[in-house]
Jmol script that loads the backbone (N, CA, C; Angstrom):
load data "model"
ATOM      1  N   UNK A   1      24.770 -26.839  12.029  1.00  0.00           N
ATOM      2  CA  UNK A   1      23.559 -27.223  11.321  1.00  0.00           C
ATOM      3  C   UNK A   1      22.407 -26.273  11.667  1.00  0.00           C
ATOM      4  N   UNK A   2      22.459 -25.716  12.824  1.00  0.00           N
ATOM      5  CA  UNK A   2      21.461 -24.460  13.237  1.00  0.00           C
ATOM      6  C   UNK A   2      21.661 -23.370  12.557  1.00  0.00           C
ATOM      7  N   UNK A   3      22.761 -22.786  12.233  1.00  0.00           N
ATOM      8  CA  UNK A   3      22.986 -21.982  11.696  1.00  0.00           C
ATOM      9  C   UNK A   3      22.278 -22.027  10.434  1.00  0.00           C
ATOM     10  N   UNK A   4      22.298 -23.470   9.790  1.00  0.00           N
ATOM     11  CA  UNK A   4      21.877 -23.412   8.500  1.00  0.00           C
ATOM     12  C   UNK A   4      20.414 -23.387   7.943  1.00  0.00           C
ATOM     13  N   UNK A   5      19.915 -23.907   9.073  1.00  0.00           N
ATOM     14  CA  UNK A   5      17.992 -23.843   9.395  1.00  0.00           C
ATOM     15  C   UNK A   5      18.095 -22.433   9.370  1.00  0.00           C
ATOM     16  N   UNK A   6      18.842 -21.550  10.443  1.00  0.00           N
ATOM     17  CA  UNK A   6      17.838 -20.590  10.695  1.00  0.00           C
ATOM     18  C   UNK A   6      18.186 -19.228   9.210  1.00  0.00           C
ATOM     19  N   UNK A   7      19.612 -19.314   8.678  1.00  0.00           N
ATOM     20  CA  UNK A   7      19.715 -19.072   6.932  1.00  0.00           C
ATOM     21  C   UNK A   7      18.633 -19.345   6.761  1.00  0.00           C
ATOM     22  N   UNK A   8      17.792 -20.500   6.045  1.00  0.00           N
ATOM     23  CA  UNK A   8      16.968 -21.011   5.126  1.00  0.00           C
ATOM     24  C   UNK A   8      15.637 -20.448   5.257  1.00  0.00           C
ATOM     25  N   UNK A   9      15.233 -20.808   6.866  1.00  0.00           N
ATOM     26  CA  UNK A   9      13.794 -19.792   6.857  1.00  0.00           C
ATOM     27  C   UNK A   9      14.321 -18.467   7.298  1.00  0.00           C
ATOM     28  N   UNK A  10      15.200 -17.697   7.338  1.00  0.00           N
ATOM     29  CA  UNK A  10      15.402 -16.282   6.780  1.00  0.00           C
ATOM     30  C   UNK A  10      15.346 -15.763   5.758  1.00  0.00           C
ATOM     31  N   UNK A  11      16.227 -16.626   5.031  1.00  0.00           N
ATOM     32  CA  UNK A  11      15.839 -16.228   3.165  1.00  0.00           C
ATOM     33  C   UNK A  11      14.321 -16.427   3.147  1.00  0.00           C
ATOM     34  N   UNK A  12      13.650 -17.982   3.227  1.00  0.00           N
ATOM     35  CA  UNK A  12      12.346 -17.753   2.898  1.00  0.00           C
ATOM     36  C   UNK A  12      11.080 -16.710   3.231  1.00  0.00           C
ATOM     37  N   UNK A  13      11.471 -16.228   4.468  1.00  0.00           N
ATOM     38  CA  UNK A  13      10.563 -15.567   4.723  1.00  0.00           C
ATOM     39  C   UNK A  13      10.733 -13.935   3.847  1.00  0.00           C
ATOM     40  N   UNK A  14      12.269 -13.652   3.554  1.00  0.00           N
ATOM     41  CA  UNK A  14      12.573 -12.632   2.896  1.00  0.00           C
ATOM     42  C   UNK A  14      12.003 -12.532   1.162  1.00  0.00           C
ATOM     43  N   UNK A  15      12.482 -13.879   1.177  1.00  0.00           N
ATOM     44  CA  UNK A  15      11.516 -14.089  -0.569  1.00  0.00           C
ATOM     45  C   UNK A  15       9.920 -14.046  -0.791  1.00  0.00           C
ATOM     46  N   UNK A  16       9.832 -14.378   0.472  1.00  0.00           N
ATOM     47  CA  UNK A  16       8.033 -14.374   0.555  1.00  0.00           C
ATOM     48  C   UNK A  16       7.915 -13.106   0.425  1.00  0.00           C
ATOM     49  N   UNK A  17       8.354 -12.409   1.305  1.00  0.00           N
ATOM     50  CA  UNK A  17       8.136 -10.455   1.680  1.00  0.00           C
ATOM     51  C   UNK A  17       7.979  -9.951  -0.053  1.00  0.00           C
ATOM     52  N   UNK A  18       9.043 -10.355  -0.355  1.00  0.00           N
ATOM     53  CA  UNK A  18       9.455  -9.872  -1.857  1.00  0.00           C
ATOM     54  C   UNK A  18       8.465 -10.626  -2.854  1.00  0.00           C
ATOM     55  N   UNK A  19       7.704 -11.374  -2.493  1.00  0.00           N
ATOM     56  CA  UNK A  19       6.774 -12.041  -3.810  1.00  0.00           C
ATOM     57  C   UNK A  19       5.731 -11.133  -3.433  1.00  0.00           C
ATOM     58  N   UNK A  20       5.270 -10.902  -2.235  1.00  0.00           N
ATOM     59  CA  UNK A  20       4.081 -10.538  -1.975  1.00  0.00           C
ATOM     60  C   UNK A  20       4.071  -8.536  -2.542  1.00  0.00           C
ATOM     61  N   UNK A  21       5.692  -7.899  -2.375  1.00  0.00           N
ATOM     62  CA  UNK A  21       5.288  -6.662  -2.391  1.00  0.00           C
ATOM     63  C   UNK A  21       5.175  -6.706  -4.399  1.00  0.00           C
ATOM     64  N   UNK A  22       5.347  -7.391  -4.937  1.00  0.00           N
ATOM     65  CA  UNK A  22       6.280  -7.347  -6.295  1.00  0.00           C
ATOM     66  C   UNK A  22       4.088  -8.098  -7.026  1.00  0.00           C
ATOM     67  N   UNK A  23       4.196  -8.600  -6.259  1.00  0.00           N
ATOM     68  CA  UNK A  23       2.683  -9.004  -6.549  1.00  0.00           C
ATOM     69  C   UNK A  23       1.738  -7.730  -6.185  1.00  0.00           C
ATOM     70  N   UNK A  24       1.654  -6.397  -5.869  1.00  0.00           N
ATOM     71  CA  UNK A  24       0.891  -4.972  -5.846  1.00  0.00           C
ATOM     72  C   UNK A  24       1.494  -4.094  -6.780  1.00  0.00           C
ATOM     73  N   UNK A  25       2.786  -4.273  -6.743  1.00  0.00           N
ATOM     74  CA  UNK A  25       3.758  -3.338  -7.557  1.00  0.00           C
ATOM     75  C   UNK A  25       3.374  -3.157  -9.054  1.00  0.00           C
ATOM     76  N   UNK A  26       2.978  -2.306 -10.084  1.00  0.00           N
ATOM     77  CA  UNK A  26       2.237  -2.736 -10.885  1.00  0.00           C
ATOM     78  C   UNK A  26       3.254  -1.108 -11.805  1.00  0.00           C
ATOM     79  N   UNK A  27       3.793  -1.840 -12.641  1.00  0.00           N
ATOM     80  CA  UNK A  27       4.452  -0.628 -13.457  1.00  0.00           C
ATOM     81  C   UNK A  27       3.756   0.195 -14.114  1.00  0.00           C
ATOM     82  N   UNK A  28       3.542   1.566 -14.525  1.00  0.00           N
ATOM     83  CA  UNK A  28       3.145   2.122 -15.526  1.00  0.00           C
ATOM     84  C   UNK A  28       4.159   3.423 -16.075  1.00  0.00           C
ATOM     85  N   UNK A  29       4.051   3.175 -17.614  1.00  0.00           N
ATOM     86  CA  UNK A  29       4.518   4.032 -18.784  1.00  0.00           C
ATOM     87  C   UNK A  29       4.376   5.353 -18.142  1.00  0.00           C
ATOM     88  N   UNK A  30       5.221   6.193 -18.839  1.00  0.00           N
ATOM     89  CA  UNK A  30       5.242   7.779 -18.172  1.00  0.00           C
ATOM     90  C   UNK A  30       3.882   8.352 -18.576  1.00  0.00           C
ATOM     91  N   UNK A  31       3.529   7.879 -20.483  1.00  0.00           N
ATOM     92  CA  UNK A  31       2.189   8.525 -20.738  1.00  0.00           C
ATOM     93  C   UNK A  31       1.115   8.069 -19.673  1.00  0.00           C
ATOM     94  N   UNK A  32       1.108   6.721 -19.023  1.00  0.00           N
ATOM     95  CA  UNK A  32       0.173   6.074 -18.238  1.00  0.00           C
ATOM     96  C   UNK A  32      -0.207   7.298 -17.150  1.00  0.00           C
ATOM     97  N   UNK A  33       1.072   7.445 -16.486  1.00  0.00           N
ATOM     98  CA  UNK A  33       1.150   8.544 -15.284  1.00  0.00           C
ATOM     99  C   UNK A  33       0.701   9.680 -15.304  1.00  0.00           C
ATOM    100  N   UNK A  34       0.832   9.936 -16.765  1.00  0.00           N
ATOM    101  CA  UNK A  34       0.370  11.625 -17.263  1.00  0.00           C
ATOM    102  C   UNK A  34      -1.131  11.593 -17.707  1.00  0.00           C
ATOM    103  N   UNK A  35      -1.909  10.916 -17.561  1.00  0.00           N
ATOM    104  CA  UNK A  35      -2.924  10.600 -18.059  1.00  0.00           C
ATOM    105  C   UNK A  35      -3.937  10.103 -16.293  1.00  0.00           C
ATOM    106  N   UNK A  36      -3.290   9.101 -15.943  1.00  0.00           N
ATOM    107  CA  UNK A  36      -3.823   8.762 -14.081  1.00  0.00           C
ATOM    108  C   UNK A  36      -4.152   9.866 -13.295  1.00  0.00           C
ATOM    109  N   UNK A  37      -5.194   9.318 -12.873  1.00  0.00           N
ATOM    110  CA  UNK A  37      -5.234  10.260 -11.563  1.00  0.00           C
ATOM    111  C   UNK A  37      -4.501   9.484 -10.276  1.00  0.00           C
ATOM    112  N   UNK A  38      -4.470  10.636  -9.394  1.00  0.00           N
ATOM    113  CA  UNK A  38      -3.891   9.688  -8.313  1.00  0.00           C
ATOM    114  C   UNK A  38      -4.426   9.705  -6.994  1.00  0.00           C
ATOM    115  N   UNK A  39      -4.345   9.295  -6.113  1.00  0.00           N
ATOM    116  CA  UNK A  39      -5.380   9.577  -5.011  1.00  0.00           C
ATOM    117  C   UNK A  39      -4.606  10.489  -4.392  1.00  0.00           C
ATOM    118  N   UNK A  40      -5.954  11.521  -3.827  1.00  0.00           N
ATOM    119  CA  UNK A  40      -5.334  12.746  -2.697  1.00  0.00           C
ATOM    120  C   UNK A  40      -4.935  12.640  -1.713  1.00  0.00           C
ATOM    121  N   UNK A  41      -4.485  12.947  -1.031  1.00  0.00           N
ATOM    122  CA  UNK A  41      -3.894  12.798   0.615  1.00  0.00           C
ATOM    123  C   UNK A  41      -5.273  12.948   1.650  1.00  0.00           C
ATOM    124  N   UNK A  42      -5.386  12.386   2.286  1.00  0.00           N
ATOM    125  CA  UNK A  42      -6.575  11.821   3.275  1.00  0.00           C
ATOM    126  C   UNK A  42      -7.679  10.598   2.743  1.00  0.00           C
ATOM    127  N   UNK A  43      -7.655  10.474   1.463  1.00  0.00           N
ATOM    128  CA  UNK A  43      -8.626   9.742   0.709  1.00  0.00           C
ATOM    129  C   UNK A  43      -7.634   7.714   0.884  1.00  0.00           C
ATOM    130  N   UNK A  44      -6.465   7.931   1.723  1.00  0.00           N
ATOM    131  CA  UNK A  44      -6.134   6.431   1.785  1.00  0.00           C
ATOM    132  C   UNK A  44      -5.419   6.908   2.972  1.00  0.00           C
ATOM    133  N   UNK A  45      -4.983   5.424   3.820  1.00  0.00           N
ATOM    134  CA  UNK A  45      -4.492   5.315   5.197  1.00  0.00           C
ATOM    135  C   UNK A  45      -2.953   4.456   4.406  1.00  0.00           C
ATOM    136  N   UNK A  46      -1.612   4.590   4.945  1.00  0.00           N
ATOM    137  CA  UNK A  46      -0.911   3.756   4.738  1.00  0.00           C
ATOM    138  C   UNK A  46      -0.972   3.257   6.769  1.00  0.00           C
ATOM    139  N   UNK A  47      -1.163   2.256   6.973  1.00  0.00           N
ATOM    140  CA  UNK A  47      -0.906   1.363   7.859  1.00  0.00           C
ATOM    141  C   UNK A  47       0.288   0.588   8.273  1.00  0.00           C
ATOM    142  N   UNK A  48       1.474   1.154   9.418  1.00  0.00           N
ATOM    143  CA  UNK A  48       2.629   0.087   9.344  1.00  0.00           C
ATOM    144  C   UNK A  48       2.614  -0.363  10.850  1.00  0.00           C
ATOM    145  N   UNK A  49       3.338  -1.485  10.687  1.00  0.00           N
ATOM    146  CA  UNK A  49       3.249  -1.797  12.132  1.00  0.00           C
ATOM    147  C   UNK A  49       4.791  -1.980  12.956  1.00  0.00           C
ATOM    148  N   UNK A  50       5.425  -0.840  12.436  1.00  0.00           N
ATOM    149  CA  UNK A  50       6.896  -1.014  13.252  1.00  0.00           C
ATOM    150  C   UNK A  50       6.931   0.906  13.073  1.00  0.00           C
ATOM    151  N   UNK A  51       7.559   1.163  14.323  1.00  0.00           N
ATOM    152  CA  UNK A  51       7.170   2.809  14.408  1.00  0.00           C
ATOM    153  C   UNK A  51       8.271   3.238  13.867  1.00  0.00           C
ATOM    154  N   UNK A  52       9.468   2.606  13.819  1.00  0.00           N
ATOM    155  CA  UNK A  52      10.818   2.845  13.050  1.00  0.00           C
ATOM    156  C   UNK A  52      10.731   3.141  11.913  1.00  0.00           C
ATOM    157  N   UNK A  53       9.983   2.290  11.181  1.00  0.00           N
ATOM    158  CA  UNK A  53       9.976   2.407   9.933  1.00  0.00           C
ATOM    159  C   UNK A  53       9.052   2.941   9.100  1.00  0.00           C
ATOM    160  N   UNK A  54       9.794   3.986   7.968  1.00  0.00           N
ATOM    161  CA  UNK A  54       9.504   4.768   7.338  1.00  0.00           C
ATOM    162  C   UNK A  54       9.356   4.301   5.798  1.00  0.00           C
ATOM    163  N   UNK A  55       7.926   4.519   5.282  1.00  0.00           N
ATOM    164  CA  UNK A  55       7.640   4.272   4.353  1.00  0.00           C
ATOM    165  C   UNK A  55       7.815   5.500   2.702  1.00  0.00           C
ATOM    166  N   UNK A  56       8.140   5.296   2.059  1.00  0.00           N
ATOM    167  CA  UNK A  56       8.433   6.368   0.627  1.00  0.00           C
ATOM    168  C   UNK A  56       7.398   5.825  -0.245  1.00  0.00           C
ATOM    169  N   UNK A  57       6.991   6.509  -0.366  1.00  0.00           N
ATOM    170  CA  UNK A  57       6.224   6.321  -1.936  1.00  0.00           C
ATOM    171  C   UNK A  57       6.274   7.262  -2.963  1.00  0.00           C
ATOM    172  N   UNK A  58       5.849   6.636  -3.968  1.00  0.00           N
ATOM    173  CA  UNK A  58       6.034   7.557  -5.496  1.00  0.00           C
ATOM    174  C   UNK A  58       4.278   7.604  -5.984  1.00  0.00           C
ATOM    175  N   UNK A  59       4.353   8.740  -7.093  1.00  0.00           N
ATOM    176  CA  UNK A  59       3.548   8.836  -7.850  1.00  0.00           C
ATOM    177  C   UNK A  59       2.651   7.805  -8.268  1.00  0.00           C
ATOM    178  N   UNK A  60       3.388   6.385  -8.880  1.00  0.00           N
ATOM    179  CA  UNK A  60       3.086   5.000  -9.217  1.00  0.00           C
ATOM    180  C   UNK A  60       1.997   4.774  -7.809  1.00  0.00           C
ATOM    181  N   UNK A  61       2.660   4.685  -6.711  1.00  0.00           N
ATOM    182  CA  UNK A  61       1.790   4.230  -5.587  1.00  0.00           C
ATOM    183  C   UNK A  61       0.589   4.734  -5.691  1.00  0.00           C
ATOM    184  N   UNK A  62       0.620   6.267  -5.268  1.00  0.00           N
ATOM    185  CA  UNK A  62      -0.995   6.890  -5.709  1.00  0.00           C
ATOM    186  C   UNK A  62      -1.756   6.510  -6.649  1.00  0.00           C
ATOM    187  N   UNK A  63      -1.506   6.285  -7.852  1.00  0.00           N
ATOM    188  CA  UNK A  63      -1.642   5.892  -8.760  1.00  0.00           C
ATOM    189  C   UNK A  63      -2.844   4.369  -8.490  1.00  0.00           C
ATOM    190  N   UNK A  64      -1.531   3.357  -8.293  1.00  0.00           N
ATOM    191  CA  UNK A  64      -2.271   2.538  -7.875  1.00  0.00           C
ATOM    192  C   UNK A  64      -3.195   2.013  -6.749  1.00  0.00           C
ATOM    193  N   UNK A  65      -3.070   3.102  -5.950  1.00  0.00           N
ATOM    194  CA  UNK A  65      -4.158   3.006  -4.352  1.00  0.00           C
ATOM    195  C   UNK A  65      -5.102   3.588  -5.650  1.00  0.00           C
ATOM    196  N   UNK A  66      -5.315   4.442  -6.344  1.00  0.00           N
ATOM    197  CA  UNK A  66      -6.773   5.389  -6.893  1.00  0.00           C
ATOM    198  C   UNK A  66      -7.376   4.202  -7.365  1.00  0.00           C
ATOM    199  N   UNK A  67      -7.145   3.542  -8.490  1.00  0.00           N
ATOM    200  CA  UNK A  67      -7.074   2.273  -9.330  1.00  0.00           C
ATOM    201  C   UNK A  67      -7.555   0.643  -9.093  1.00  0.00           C
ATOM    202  N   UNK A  68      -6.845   1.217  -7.046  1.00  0.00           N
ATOM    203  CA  UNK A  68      -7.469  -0.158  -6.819  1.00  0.00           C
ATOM    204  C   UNK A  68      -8.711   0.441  -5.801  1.00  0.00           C
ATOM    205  N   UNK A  69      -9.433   1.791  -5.990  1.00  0.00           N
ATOM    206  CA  UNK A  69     -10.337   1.955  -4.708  1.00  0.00           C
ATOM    207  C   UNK A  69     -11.633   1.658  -5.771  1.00  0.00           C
ATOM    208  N   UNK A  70     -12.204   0.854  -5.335  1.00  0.00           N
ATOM    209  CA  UNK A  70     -14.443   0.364  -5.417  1.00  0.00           C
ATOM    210  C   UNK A  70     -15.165   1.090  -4.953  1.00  0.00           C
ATOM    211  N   UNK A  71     -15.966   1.146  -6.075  1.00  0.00           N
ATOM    212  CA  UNK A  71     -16.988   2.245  -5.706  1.00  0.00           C
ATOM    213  C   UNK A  71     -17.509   2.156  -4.297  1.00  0.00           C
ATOM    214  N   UNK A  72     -17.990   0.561  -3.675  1.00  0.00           N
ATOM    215  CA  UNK A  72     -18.879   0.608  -2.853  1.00  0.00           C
ATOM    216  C   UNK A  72     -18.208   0.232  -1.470  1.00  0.00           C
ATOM    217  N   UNK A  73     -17.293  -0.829  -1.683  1.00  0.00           N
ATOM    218  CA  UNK A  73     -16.482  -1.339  -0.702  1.00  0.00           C
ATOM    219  C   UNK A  73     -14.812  -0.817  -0.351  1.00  0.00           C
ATOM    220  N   UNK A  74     -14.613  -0.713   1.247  1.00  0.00           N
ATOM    221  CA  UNK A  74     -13.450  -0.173   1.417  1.00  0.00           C
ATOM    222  C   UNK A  74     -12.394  -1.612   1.268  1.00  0.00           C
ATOM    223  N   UNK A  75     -10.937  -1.029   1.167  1.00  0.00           N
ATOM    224  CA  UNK A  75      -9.990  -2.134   0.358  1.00  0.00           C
ATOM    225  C   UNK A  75      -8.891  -2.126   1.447  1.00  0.00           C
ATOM    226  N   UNK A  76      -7.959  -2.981   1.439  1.00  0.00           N
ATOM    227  CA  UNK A  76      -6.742  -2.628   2.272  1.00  0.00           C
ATOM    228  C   UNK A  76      -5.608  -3.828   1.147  1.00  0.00           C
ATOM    229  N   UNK A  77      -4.880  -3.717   1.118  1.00  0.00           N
ATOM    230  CA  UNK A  77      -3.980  -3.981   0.242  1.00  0.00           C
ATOM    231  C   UNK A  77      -2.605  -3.774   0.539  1.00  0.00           C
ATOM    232  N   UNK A  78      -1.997  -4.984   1.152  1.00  0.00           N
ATOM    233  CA  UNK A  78      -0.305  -5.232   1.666  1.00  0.00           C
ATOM    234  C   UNK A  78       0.419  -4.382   0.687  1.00  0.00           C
ATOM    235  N   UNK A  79       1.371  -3.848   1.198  1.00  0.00           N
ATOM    236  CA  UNK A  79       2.002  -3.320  -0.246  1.00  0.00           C
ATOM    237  C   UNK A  79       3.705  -4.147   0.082  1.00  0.00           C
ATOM    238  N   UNK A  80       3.685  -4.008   1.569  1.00  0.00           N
ATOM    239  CA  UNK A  80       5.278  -4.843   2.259  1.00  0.00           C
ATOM    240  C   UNK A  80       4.800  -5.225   3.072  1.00  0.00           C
ATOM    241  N   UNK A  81       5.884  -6.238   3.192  1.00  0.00           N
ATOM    242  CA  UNK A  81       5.562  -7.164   4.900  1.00  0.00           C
ATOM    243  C   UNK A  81       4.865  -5.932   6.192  1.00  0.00           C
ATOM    244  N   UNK A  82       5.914  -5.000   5.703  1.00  0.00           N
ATOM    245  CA  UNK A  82       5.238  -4.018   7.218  1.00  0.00           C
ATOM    246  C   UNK A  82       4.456  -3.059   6.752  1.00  0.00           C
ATOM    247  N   UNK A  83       4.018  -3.214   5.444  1.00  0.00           N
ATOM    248  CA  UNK A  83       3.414  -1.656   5.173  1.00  0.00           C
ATOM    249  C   UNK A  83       1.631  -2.222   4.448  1.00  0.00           C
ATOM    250  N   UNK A  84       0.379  -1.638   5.162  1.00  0.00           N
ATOM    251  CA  UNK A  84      -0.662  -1.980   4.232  1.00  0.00           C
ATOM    252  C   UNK A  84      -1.142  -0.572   3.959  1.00  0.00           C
ATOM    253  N   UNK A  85      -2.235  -0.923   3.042  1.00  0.00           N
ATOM    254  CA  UNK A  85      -2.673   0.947   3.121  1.00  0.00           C
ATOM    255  C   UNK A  85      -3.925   0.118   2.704  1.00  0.00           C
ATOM    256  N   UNK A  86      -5.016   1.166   3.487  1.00  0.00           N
ATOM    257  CA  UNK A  86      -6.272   1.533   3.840  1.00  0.00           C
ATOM    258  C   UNK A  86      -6.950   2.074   2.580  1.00  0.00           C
ATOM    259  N   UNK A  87      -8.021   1.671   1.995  1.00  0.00           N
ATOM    260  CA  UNK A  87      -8.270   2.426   0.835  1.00  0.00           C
ATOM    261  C   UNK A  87      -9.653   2.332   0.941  1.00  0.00           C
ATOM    262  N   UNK A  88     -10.565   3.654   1.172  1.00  0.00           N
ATOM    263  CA  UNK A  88     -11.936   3.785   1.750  1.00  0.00           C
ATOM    264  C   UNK A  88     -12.666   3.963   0.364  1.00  0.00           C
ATOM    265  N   UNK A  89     -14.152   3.517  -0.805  1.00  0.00           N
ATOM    266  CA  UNK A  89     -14.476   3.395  -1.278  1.00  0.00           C
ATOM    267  C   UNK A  89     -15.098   4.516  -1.736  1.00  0.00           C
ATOM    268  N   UNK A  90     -14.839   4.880  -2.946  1.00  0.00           N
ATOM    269  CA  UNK A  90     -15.365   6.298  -3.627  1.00  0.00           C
ATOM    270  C   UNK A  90     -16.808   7.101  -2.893  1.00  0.00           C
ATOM    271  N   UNK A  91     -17.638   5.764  -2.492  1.00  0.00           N
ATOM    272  CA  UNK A  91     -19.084   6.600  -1.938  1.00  0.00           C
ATOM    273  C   UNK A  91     -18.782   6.684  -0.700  1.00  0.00           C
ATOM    274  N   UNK A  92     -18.179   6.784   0.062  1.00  0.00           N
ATOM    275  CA  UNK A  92     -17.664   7.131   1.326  1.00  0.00           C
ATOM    276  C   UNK A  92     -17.036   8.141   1.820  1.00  0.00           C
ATOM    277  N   UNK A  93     -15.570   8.372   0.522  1.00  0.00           N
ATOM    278  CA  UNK A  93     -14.993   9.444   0.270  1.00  0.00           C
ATOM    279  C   UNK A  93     -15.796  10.962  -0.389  1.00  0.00           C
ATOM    280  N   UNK A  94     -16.789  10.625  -0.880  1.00  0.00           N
ATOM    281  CA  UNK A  94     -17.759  11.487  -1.537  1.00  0.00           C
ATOM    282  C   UNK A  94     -18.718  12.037  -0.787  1.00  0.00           C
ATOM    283  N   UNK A  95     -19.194  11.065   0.833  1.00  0.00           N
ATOM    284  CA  UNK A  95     -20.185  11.647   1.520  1.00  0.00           C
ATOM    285  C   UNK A  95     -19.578  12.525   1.939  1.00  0.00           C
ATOM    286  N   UNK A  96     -21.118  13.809   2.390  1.00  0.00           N
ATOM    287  CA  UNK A  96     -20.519  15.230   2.966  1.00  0.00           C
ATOM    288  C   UNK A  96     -19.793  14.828   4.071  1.00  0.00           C
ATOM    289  N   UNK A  97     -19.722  13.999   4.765  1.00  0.00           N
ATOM    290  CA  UNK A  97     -19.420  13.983   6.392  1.00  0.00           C
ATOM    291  C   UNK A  97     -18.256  13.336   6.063  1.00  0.00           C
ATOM    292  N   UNK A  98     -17.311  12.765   5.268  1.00  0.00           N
ATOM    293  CA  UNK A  98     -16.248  12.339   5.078  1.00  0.00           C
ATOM    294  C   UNK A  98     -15.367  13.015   6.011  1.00  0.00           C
ATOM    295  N   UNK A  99     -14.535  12.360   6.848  1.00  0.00           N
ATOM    296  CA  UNK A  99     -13.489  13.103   7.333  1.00  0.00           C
ATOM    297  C   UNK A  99     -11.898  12.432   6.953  1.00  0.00           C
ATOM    298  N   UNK A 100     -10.741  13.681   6.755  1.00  0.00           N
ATOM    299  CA  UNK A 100      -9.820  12.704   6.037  1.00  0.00           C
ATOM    300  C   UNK A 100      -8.848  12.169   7.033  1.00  0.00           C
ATOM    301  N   UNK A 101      -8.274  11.424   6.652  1.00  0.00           N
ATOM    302  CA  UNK A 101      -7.649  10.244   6.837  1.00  0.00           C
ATOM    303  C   UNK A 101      -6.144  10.633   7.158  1.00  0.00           C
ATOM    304  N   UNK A 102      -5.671  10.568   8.446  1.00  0.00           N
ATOM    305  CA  UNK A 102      -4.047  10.984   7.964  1.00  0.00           C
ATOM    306  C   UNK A 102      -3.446  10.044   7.469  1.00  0.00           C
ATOM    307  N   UNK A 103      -2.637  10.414   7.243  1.00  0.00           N
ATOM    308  CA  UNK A 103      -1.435   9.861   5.747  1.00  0.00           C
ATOM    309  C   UNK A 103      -0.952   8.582   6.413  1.00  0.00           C
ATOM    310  N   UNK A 104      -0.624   8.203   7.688  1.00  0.00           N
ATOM    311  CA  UNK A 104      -0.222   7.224   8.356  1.00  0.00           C
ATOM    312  C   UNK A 104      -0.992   6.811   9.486  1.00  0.00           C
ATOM    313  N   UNK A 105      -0.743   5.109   9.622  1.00  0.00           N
ATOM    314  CA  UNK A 105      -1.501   5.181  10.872  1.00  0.00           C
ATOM    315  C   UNK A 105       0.086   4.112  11.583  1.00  0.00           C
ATOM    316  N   UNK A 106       0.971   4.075  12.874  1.00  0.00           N
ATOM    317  CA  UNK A 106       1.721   3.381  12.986  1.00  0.00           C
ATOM    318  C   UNK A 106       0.995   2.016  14.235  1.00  0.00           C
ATOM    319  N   UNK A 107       0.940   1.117  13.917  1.00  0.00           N
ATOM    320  CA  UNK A 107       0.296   0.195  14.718  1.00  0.00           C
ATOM    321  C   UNK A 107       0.974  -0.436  15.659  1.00  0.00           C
TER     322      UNK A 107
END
end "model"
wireframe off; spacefill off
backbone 0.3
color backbone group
């Protein structure tokens, strides 16, 4: 019967993982892509908190870090259970003193 508890909140917590990344995940059309800008490298932080693990991203991702950055306020936005990314606000990224951001931060 233990066995079967600890199944149940395994799946759940796995389905949760999966609602939450599938809830950022945001498709776009190839014309969409060819048309987007995408954010540059230093202008967002991806944030993980397991040093093992290695994060991939695509075009789409940039895409949607550019899309979801505010003019005024900085953003952070789960993308997976282990992965958030850092997204610093256009007037921030724009001041002269901006310094960039490496591509990862492992927590």
């Amino acid at each position: 019967m233990l066995k079967f508890y600890l199944f149940v909140i395994s799946l759940t917590g796995c389905l949760s993982g999966f609602a939450q990344q599938n809830a950022v995940n945001k498709k776009y059309s190839d014309t969409e892509i060819q048309q987007k800008t995408s954010a540059i490298k230093g202008t967002y932080q991806f944030q993980v908190w397991n040093q093992k693990m290695r994060y991939y991203f695509t075009t789409e991702t940039l895409i949607l870090i550019e899309d979801l950055r505010q003019e005024n306020s900085d953003t952070t936005v789960k993308l997976n259970p282990m992965t958030d990314v850092f997204i610093p606000s256009r007037k921030k990224i724009n001041a002269p003193n901006f310094k960039s951001l490496p591509e990862f931060h492992y927590k």
